[in-house]
C-alpha positions as a Markdown table, in Angstrom:
| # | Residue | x | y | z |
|---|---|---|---|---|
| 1 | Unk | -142.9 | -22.7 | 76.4 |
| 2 | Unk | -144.1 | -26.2 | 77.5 |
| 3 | Unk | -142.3 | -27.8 | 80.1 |
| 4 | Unk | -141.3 | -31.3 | 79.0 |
| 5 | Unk | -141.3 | -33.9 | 81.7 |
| 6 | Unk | -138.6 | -36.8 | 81.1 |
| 7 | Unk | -139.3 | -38.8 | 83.9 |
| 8 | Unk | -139.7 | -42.5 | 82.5 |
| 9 | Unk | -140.9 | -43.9 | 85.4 |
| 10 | Unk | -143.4 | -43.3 | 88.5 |
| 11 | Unk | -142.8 | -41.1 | 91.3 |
| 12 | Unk | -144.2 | -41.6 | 94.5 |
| 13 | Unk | -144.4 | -39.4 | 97.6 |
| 14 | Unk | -141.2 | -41.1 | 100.4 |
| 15 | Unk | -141.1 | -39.9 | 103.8 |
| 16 | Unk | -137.7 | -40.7 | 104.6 |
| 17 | Unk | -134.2 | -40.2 | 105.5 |
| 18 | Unk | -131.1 | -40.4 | 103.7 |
| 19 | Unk | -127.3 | -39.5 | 104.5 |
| 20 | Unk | -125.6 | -38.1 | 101.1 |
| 21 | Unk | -122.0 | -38.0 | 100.8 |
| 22 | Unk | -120.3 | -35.8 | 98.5 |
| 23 | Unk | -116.4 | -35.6 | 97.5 |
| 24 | Unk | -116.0 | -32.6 | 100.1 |
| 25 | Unk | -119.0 | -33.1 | 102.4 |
| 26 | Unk | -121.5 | -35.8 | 103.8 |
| 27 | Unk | -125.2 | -34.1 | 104.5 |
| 28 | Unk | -127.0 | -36.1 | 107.2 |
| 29 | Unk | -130.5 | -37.4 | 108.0 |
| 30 | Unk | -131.7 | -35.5 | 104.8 |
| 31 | Unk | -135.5 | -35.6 | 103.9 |
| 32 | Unk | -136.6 | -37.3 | 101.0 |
| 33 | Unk | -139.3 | -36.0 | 99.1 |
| 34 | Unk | -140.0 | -38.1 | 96.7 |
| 35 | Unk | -138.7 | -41.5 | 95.1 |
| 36 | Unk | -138.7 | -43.4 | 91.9 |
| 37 | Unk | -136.3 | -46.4 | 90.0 |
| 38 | Unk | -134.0 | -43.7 | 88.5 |
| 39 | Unk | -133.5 | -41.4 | 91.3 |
| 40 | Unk | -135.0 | -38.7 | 94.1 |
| 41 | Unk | -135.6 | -35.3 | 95.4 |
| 42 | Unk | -134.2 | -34.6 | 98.6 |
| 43 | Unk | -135.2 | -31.5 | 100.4 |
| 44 | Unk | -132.4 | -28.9 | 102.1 |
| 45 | Unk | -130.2 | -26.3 | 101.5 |
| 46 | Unk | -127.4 | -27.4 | 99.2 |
| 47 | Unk | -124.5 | -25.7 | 97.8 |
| 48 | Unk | -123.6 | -28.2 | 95.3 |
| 49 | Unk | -123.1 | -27.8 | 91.3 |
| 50 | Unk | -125.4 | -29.8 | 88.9 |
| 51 | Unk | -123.5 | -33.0 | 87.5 |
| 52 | Unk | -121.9 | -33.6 | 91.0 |
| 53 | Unk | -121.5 | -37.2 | 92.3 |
| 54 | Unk | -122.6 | -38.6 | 95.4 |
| 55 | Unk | -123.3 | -41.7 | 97.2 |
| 56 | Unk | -126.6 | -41.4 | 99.3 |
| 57 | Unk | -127.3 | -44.5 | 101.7 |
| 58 | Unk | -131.0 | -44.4 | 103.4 |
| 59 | Unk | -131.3 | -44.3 | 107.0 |
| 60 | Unk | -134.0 | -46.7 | 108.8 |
| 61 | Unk | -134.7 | -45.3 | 112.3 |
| 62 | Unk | -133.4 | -48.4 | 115.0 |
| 63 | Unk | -134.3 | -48.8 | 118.4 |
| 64 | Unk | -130.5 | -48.3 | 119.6 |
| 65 | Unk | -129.1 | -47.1 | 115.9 |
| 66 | Unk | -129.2 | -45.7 | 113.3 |
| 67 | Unk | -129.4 | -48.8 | 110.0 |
| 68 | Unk | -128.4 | -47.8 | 106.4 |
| 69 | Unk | -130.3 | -50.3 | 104.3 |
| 70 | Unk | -130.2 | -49.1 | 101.0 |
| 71 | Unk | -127.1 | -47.8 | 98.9 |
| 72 | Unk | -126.4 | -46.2 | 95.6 |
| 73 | Unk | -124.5 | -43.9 | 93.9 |
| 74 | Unk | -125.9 | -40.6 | 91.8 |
| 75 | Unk | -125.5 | -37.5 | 90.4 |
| 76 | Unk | -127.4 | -34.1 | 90.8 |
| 77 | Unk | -129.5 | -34.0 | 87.7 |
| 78 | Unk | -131.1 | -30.6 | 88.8 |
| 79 | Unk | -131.1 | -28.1 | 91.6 |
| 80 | Unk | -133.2 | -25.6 | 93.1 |
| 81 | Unk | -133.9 | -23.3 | 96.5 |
| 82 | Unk | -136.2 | -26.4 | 97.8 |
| 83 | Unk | -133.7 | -28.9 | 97.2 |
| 84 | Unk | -131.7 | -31.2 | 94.7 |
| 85 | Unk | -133.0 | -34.3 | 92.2 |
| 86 | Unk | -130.4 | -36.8 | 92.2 |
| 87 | Unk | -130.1 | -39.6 | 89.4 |
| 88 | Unk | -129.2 | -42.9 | 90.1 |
| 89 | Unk | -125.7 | -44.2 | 88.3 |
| 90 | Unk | -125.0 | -47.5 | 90.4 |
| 91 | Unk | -125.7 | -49.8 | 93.3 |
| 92 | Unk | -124.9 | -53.7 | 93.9 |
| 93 | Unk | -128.0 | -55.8 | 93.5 |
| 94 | Unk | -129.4 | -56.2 | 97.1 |
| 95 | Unk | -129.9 | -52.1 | 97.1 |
| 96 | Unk | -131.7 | -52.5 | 93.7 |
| 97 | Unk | -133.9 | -55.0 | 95.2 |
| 98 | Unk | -134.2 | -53.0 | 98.0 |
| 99 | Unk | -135.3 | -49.6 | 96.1 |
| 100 | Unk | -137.7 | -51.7 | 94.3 |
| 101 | Unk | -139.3 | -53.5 | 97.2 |
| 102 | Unk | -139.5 | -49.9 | 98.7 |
| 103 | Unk | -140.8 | -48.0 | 95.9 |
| 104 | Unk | -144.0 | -51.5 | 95.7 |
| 105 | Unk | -144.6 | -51.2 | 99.4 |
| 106 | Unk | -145.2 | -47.1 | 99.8 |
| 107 | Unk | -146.6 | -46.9 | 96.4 |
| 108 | Unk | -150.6 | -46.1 | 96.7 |
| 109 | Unk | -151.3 | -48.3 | 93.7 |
| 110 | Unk | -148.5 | -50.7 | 93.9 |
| 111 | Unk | -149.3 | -52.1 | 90.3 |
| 112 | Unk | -148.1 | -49.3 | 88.7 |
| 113 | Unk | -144.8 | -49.6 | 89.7 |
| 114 | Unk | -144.5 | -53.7 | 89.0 |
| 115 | Unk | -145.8 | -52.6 | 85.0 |
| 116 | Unk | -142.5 | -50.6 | 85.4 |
| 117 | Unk | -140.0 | -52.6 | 86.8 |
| 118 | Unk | -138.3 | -52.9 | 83.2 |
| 119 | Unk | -136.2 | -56.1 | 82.3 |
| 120 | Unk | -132.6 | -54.4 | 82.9 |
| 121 | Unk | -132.2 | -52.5 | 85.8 |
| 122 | Unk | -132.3 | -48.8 | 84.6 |
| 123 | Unk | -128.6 | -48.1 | 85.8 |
| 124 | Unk | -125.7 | -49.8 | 86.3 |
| 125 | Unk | -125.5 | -52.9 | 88.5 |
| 126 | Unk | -122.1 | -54.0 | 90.4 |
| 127 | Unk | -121.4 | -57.0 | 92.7 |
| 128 | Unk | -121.0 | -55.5 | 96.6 |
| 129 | Unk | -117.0 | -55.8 | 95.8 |
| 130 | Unk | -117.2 | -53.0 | 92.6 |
| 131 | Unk | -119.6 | -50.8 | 94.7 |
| 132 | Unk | -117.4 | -50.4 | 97.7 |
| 133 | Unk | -114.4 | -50.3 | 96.0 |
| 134 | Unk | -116.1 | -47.3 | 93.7 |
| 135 | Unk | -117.3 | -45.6 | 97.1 |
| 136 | Unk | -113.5 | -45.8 | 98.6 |
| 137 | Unk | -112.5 | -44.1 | 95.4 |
| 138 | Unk | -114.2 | -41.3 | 95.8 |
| 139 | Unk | -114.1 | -40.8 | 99.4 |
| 140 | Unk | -110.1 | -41.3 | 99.0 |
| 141 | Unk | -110.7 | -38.1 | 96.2 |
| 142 | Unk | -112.1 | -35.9 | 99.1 |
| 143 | Unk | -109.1 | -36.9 | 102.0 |
């Protein structure tokens, strides 16, 4: 059987660090793999059932702290022994920027990711207010 790949856009290799917070757990400094508009893989040893929400911030290394720059909420698309993929469902508009500026400056051939950037963002958008508030949802579902 041919494997069909459904990624719509570019993938490129991301050495980084991400906390990922799920309804009964938060996973911390968690390597990530790889990166693209729609999602990620990060690396580890998760017990976690595909379809499961999370909200993953990523974690820039700080003289004196640790920064989370970057935040949006997903969904495991697929899991395996090596790790999870996670598929972006939201962020506010700064983070989208963000992942985009991100994804241009570690690309190796940058281009190919600006002929990607499509028109609409690829998930859904929310001011800062709607993002937090959908966050505090959920983390009020795990208390």
């Amino acid at each position: 059987m041919k494997h069909h790949n459904r990624r719509n856009f570019h993938r490129i290799k991301y050495d980084g660090k991400a906390n990922v917070k799920f309804v009964n757990c938060v996973k911390n400094y968690c390597q990530i793999e790889n990166l693209s508009l729609t999602g990620m893989f990060v690396s580890g040893d998760f017990n976690k059932q595909h379809d499961e929400s999370c909200f993953i911030s990523f974690v820039l290394n700080g003289n004196l702290q640790n920064i989370e720059y970057l935040k949006v909420s997903g969904q495991i698309a697929w899991l395996s022994k090596e790790g999870i993929g996670i598929k972006f469902t939201s962020s506010d508009f700064d983070s989208y920027m963000s992942l985009v500026t991100t994804l241009i400056n570690n690309a190796k051939q940058p281009a190919v990711i600006l002929g990607e950037i499509p028109k609409d963002c690829p998930f859904e958008i929310l001011n800062e207010e709607q993002f937090l508030l959908q966050r505090d949802t959920e983390n009020q579902k795990s208390s």
